[in-house]
TORVOFI-844738 format. One line per 8 residues: their letters; for each residue x, y, z of C-alpha. Coordinates in steps of 0.25 Angstrom, whole numbers, plus 2048, in hexadecimal, padded with zeros to 3 digits. Layout:
<vexvexs>
a	X,Y,Z ~ ...
</vexvexs>
This chain:
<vexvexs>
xxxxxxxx	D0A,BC3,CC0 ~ D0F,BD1,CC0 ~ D1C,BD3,CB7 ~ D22,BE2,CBC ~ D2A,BE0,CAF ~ D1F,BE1,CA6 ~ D16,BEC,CA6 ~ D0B,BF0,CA1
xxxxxxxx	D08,BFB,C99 ~ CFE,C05,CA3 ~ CF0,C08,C9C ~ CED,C15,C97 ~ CE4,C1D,C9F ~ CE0,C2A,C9F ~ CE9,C32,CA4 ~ CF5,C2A,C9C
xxxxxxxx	CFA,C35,C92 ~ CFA,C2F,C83 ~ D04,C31,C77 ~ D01,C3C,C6E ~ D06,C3C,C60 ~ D0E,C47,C5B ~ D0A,C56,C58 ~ D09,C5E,C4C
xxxxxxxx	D15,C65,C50 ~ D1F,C59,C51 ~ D1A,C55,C45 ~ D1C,C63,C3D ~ D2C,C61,C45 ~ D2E,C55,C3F ~ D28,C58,C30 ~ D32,C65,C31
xxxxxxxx	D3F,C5B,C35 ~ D3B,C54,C29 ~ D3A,C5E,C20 ~ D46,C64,C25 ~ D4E,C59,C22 ~ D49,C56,C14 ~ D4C,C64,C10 ~ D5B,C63,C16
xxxxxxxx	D5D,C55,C0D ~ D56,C5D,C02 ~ D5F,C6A,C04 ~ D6D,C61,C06 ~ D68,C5A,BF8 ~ D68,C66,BF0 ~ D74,C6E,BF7 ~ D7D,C64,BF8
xxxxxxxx	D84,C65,BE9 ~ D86,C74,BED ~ D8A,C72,BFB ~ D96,C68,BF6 ~ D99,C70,BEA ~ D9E,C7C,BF1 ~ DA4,C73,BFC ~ DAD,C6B,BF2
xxxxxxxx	DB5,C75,BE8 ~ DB7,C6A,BE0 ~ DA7,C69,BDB ~ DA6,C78,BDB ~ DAB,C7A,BCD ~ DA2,C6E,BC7 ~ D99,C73,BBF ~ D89,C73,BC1
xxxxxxxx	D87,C71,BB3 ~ D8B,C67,BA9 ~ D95,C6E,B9F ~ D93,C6E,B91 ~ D9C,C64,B8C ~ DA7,C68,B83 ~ DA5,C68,B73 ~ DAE,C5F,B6D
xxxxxxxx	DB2,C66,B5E ~ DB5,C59,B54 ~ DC3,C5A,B4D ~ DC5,C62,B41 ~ DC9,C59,B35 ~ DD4,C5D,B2F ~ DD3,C64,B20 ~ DDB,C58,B18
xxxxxxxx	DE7,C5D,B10 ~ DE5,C5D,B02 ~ DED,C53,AF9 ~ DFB,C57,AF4 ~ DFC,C50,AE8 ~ E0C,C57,AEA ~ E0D,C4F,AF7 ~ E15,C42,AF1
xxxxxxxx	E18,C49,AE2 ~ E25,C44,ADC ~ E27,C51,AD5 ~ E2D,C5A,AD9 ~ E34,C54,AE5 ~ E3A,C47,ADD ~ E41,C48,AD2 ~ E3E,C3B,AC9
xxxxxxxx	E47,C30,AC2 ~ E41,C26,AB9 ~ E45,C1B,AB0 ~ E3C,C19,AA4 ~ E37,C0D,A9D ~ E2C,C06,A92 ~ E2C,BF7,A9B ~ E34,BEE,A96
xxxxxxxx	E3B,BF7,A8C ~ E49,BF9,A90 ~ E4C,C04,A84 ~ E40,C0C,A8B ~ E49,C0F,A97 ~ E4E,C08,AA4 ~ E41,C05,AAD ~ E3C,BFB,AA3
xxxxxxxx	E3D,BF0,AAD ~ E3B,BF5,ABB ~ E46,BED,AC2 ~ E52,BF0,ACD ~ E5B,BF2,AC3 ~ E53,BFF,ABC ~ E50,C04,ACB ~ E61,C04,ACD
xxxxxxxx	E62,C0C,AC0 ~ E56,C15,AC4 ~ E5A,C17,AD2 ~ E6B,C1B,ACE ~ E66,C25,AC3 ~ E5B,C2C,ACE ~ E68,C2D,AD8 ~ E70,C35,ACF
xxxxxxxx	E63,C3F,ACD ~ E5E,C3F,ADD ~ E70,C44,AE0 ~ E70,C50,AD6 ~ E63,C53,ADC ~ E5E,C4E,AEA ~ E52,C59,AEC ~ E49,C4F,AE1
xxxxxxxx	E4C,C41,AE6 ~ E4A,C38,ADA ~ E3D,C2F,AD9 ~ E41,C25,ACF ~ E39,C1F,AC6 ~ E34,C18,ABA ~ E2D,C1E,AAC ~ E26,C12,AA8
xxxxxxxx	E20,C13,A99 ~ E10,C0C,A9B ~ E0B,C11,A8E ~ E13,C0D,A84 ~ E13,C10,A76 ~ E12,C0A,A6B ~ E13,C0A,A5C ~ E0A,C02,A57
xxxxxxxx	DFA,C04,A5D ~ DF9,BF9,A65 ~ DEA,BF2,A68 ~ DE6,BFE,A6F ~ DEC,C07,A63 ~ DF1,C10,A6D ~ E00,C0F,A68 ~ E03,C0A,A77
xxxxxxxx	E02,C01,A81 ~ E02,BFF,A8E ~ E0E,BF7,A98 ~ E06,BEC,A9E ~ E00,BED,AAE ~ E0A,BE4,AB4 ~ E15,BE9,AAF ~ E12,BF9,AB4
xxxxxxxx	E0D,BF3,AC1 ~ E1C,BEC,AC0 ~ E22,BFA,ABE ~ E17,C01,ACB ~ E1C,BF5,AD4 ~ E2A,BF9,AD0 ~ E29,C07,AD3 ~ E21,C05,AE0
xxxxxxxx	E2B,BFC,AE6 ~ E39,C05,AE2 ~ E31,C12,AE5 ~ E32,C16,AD6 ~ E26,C21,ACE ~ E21,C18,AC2 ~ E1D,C21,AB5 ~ E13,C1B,AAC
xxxxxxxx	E17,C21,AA0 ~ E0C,C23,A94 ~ E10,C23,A86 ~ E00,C22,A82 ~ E04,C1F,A73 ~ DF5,C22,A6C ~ DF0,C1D,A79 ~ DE4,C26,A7F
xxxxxxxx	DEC,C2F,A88 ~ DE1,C2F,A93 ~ DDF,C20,A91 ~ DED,C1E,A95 ~ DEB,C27,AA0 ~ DE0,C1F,AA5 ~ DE7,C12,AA5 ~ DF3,C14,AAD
xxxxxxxx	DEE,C1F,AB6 ~ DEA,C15,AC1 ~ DFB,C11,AC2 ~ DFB,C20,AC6 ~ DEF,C20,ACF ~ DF4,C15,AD7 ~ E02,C17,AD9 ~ E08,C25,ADE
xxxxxxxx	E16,C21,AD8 ~ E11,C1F,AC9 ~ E10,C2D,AC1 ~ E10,C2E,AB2 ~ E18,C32,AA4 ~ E13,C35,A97 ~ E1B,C35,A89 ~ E13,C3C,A80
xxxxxxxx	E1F,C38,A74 ~ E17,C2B,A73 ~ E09,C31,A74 ~ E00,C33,A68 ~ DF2,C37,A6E ~ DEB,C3A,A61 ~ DF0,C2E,A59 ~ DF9,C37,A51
xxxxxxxx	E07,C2E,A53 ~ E0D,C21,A58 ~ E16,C1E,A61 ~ E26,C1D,A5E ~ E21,C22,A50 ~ E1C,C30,A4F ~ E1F,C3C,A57 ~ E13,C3F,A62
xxxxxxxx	E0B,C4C,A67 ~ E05,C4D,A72 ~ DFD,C59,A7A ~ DFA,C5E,A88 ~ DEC,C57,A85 ~ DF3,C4A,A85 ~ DFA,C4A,A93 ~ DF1,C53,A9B
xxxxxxxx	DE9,C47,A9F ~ DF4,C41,AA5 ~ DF8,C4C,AAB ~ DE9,C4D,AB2 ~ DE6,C3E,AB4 ~ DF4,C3F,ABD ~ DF1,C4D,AC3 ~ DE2,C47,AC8
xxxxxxxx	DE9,C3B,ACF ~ DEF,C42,ADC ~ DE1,C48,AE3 ~ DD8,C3B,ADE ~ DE4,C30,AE4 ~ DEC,C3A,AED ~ DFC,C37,AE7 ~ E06,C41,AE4
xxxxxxxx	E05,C48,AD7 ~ E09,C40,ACA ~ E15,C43,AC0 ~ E11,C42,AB0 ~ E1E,C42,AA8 ~ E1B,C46,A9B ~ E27,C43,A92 ~ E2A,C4C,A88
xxxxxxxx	E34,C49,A7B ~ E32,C52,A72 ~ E2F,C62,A73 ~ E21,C68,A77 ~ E19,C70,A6D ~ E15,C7C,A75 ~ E1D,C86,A6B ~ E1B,C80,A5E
xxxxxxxx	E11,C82,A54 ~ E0D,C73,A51 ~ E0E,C6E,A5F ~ E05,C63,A5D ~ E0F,C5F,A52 ~ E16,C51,A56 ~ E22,C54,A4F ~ E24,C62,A56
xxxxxxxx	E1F,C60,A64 ~ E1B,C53,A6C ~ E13,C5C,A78 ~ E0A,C65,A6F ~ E06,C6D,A7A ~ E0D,C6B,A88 ~ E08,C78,A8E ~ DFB,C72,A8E
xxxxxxxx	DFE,C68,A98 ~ DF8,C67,AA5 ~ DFD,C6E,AB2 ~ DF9,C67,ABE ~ E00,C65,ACD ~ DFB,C58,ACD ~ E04,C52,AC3 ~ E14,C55,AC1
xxxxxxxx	E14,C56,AB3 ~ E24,C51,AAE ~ E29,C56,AA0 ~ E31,C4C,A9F ~ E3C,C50,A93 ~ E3F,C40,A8A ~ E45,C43,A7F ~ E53,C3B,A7B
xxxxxxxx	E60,C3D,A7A ~ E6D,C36,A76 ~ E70,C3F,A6B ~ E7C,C4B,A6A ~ E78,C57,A73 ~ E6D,C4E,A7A ~ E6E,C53,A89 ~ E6A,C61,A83
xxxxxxxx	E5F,C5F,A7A ~ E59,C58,A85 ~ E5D,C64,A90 ~ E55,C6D,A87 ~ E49,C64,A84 ~ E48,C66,A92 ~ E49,C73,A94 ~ E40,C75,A8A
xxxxxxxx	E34,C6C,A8E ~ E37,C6C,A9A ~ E3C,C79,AA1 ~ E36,C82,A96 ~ E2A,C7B,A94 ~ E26,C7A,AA5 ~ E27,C8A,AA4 ~ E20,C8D,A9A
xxxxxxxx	E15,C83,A9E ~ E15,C82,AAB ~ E0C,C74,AA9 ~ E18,C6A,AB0 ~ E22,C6C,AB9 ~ E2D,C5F,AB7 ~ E38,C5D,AAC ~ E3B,C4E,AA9
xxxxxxxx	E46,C48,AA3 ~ E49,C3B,A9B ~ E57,C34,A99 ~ E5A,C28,A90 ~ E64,C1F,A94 ~ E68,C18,A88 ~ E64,C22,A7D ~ E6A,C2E,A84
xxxxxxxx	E78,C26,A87 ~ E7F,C29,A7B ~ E7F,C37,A7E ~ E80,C35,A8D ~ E74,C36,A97 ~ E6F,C44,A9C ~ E75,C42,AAB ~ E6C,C45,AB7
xxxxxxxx	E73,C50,ABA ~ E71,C58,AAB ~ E62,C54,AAD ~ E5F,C5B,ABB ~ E68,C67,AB5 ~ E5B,C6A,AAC ~ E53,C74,AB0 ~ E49,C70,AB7
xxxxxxxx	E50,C62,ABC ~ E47,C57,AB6 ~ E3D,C50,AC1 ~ E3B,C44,AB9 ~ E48,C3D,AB2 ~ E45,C31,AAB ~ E4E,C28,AA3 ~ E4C,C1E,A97
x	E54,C14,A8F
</vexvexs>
């Protein structure tokens, strides 16, 4: 049956025109299209950064290279200061009061047992020096004999032995907790002076407060006296190696400079024909000692009074080994003075005021029994 719906597809004849496929030029039209449009992608590509650059002010001043970072320079260090061995000094900024003592020996003088009642006495009689002059503020302190001599030789026949470890580390601990300076005084006997040295240089290596005195009325280096019995003589040879085992401690530990007191009883020989005769001179020489910044050198005047006309004898010695002798030398610059409590009463004590009217004012007072 015949569905008009459906119909058929007509055959071909010969005079049905047929599809022809596309010519050359459509297709050169079409490659062309193409092409155009891969070269506007490409073209966008490259021209965009420029095109947005000059559009957006903000991108204009960006750089189109990377910059050279900046060189960062390290921190110069610092040249370090040198060490002041004057930084922390007692002298010339203190003046200094001391009680002296042999331990346990209560004629020696009044620190022979470190206890509250000799730091009452020492603090009232450093009181009545700090009010007559308040530009030196006392350091109090104690003058404590560790070398002690002797007149017989002794096991070591050295004329002199030594106070015991426990009881100078009683004195150190003492000092430490009243803020006191300790002196360890040597009195060497026949005792090798560098030996001595030696022994109790390590108390001054280790605590900045401990300094150190020397009394060379008790010294016999060459053998040629003993102590208490015969006159002594001593040389610049004798005491310059304290005088440089002292001045080499402030660069190798970094501590203020050290004071060597070097007590003096008797006169000098400097001006006399036999200066290295014991009976004439107890310094032979004391021109010859060293001069070094490192050290404060005290001449520290000891002789006794408690006779008639006492306060003046002992005025002069001082201007004499003293004041004369610091001009003439020019090898220390600190005058030291010693007062004795019970030998001196009977022609009264030398007040504080009479001893800072000498000329120079003493920087180191002691006083003894």
């Amino acid at each position: 049956m015949y569905d008009p719906d459906k119909t058929m597809p007509l055959p071909l004849t010969n005079d049905t025109p047929r599809p022809q496929p596309p010519n050359k030029k459509y297709r050169l039209g079409l490659a062309m299209i193409i092409a155009a449009i891969v070269l506007l992608v490409i073209s966008v590509l490259i021209f965009f950064p420029f095109i947005q650059t000059s559009t957006n002010p903000q991108l204009s001043n960006v750089p189109t290279r990377k910059p050279t970072p900046t060189r960062i320079l390290p921190t110069p260090t610092p040249t370090p200061t040198p060490f002041d061995p004057a930084v922390g000094a007692i002298l010339p900024n203190y003046r200094v009061i001391a009680f002296y003592a042999v331990p346990g020996a209560e004629v020696t003088g009044p620190a022979y047992a470190p206890d509250a009642q000799m730091l009452t006495k020492l603090k009232a009689q450093s009181d009545a020096y700090e009010k007559l002059d308040a530009t030196h503020p006392v350091k109090m302190g104690i003058d404590l004999v560790v070398s002690v001599p002797d007149n017989y030789p002794g096991p070591d026949h050295t004329y002199s032995h030594h106070v015991d470890n426990d009881t100078i580390q009683h004195y150190i601990d003492f000092c430490q907790n009243n803020n006191l300076l300790l002196f360890l005084d040597l009195n060497f006997g026949q005792a090798v002076v560098k030996d001595e040295l030696a022994y109790f240089m390590p108390y001054l290596e280790h605590y900045t407060f401990v300094h150190m005195a020397i009394d060379p009325e008790w010294m016999f280096p060459r053998h040629d006296g003993i102590p208490g019995t015969n006159l002594s003589n001593v040389r610049a040879t004798d005491l310059n190696p304290a005088i440089e085992e002292l001045a080499a401690l402030p660069m190798k530990y970094h501590v203020p400079r050290k004071i060597l007191i070097i007590h003096q009883y008797r006169g000098d020989g400097d001006t006399l024909a036999t200066p290295f005769d014991a009976g004439q001179a107890e310094i032979a020489d004391k021109r010859n000692l060293f001069s070094d910044p490192r050290v404060d050198v005290v001449l520290h005047v000891d002789s006794v009074g408690g006779f008639p006309g006492d306060h003046q004898e002992k005025v002069l010695q001082y201007s004499q080994w003293v004041k004369d002798d610091m001009h003439k030398y020019n090898n220390f610059k600190y005058g030291g003075f010693k007062i004795f409590y019970r030998l001196e009463a009977p022609t009264g004590l030398m007040t504080p005021q009479e001893i800072l009217a000498m000329d120079p004012p003493p920087m180191v007072v002691t006083y003894g029994n």
